[in-house]
C-alpha positions as CSV (number, residue, x, y, z in Angstrom):
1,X,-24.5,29.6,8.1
2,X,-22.3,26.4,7.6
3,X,-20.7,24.5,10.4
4,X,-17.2,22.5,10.0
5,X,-16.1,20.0,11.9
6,X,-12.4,18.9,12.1
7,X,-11.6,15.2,12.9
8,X,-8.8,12.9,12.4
9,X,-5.5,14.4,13.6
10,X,-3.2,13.1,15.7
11,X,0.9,11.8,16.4
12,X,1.9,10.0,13.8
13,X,5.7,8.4,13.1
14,X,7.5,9.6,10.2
15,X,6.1,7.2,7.1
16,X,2.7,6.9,8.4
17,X,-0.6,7.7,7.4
18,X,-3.8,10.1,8.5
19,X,-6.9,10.7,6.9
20,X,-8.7,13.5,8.0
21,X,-12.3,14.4,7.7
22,X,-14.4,17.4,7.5
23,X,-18.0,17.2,8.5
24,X,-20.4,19.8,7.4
25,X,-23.7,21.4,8.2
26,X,-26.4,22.1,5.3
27,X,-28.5,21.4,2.9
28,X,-26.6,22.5,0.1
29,X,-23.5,20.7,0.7
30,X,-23.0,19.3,-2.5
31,X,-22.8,22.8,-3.9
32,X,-20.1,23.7,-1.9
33,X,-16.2,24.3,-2.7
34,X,-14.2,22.2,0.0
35,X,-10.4,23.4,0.6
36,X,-8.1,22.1,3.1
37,X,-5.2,24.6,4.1
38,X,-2.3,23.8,7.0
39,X,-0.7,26.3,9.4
40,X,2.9,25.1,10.4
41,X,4.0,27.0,13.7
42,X,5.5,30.2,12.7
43,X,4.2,30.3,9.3
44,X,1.7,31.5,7.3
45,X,-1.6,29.3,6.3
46,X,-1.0,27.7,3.2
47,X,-3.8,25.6,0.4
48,X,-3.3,22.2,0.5
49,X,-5.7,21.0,-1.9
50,X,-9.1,21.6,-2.8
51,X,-12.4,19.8,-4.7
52,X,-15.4,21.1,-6.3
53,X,-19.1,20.3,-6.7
54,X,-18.1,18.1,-9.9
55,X,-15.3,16.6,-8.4
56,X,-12.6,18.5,-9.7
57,X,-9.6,18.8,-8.0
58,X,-6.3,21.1,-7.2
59,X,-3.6,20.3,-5.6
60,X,-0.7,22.4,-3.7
61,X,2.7,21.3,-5.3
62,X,4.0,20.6,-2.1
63,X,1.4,17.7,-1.4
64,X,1.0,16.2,-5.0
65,X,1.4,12.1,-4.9
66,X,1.3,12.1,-1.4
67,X,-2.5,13.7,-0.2
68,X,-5.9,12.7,-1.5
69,X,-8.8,14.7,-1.4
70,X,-12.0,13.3,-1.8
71,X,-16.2,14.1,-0.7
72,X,-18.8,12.6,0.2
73,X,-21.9,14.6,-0.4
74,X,-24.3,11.8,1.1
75,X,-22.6,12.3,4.3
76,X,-21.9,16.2,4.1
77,X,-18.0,15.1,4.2
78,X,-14.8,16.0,3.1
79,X,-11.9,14.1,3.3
80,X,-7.7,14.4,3.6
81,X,-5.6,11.0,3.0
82,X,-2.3,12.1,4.2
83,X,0.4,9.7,2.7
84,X,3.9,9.1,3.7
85,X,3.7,11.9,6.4
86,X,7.3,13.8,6.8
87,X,8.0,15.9,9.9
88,X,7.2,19.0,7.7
89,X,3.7,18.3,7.4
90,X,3.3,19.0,11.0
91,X,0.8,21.6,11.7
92,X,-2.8,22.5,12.2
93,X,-5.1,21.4,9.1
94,X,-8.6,23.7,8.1
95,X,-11.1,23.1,6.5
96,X,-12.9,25.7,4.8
97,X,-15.8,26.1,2.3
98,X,-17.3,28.6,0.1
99,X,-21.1,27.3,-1.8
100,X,-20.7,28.3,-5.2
101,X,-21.0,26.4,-8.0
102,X,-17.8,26.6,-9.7
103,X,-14.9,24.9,-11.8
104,X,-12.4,27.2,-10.5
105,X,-10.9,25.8,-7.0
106,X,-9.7,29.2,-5.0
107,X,-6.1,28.8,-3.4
108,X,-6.8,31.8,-1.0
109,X,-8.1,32.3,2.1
110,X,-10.0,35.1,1.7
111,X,-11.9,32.8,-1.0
112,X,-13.5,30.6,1.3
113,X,-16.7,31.7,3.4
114,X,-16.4,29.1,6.3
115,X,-13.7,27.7,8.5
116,X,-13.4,24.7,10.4
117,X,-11.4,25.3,13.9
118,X,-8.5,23.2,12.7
119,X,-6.9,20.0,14.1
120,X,-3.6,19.1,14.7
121,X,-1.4,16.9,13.1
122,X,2.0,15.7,14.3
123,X,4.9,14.0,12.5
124,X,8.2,12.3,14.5
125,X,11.0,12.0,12.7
């Protein structure tokens, strides 16, 4: 069983800047697919971007030049810089991961194993 923890949201001004991490239980953490996805109110949850065991990466279109994913496997983390925040970014951010070893990074839910219980982020115009 894995165990994700959410930190790092918050109110932030149109413009500004987040970075949100994902903490992880296990052993085997370096193995694992790491996705974040958003749920906006009133829509459906959506990929934001993703890494893999190798460091490769995806990216939603939506988020391209202005989010950076990145891991730390020595401290079972995975990160979400969040550049340039508009108000359309608000929503609750998940992290979810799947242990494979892989150079495919899944897009869908239903593709990741474990979930994170989300944290919410909140942009002023």
């Amino acid at each position: 069983q894995v165990q994700l923890v959410e930190s790092g949201g918050g109110l932030v001004q149109a413009g500004g800047s987040l970075r949100l991490s994902c903490a992880a239980s296990g052993r085997t953490f370096r193995s694992y697919v790491m996705g974040w996805f958003r749920q906006a109110p009133g829509k459906e949850r959506e990929f934001v971007a993703g890494i893999n065991w190798n460091g490769k990466i995806y990216y939603a279109d939506s988020v391209k030049g202005q989010f950076t994913i990145s891991r730390d496997n020595a401290l079972n983390t995975v990160y979400l810089q969040m550049n340039s925040l508009k108000p359309e970014d608000t929503a609750v951010y998940y992290c979810a991961a799947v242990p494979v070893y892989t150079n495919y990074i899944p897009r869908m839910e239903y593709e990741y194993d474990y979930w994170g219980q989300g944290t919410q982020v909140t942009v002023s115009s």
